[in-house]
N, C-alpha and C positions, 0 to 999 in steps of 0.2 A: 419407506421400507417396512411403513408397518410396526415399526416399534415403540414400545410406550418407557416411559420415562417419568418421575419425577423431580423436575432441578432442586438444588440444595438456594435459599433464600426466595427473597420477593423480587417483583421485578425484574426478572429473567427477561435479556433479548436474546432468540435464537434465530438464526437466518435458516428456516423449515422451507421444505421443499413447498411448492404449488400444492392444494388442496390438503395441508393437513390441518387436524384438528387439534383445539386446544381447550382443555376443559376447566371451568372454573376450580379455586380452591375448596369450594363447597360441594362440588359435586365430587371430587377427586376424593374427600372427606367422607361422602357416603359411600364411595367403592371399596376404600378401604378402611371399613371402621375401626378396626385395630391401631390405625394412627390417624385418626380424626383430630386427636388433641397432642400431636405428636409425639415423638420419642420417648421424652423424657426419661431424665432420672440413670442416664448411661453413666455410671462411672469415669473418671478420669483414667483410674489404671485399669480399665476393661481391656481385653487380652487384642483385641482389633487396634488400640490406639496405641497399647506397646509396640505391637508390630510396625504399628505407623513410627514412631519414633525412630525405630532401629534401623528401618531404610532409609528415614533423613538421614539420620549421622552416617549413613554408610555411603550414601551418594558423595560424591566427588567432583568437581566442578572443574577439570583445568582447561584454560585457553591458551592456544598455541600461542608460538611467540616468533616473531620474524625479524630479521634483522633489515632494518628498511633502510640502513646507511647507503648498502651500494645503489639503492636507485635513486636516492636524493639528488644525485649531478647529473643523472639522464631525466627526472623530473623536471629539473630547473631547469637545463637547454631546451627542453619540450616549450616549457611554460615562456623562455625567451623567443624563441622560435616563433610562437605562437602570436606574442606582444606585436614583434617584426610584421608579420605578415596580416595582423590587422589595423594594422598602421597605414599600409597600401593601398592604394586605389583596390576597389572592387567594380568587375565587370558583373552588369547583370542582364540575363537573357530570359526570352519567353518564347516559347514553342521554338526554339534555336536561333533566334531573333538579336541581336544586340539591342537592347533598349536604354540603356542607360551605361555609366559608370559613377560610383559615389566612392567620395575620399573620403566624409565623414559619418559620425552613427545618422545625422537628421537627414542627408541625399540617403543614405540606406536606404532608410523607412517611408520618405518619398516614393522611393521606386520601387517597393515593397506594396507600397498602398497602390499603385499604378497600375502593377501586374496582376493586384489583388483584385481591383476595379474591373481590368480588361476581362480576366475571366467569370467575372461576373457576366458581361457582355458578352461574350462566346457564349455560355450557359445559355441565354435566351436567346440566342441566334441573331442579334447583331452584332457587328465586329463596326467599332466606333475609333 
């Protein structure tokens, strides 16, 4: 966008669009010589840092608050529900194919690896 900037410390990471530039601390030094050796010497009660002050204290922070009782027993049925039906035999298909069924996690991921294999094979044009 075109805009210049100097970050406040060292070692600044910024995620900069495609093609920008980034000038050393010495050369940035000689553009603007008036803070070549920086700031220094700002006071504490300088009238910019009272203002900073007065807007912390004045910010407010509250987070909502929800009562998450009533969905604790429709959580739980979810979560039993869920136990049940991965318990169960699992049918599995490939391009609308029955290729399998696994009762447990290890026939799963057998036939996970299976279908993962076959489309391999599809991809380079043999079907094996």
């Amino acid at each position: 966008t075109g805009q210049s900037f100097i970050p406040e410390g060292r070692d600044v990471v910024l995620n900069l669009p495609k093609g920008s530039s980034v000038l050393k601390a010495s050369k940035t030094a000689q553009l603007i010589p008036k803070y070549a050796k920086g700031t220094g010497g700002i006071p504490a009660d300088a009238k910019i840092f009272r203002d900073m002050r007065a807007v912390q204290q004045q910010l407010v922070v509250s987070a909502p608050t929800a009562d998450n009782s009533i969905n604790e027993g429709t959580l739980n049925h979810i979560l039993e529900t869920l136990k049940i039906i991965s318990q169960k035999e699992t049918a599995f298909y490939f391009d609308g194919k029955l290729i399998g069924r696994a009762k447990n996690k290890q026939d799963a991921q057998r036939l996970m690896e299976e279908m993962y294999t076959q489309q391999i094979k599809n991809q380079r044009g043999g079907f094996q």
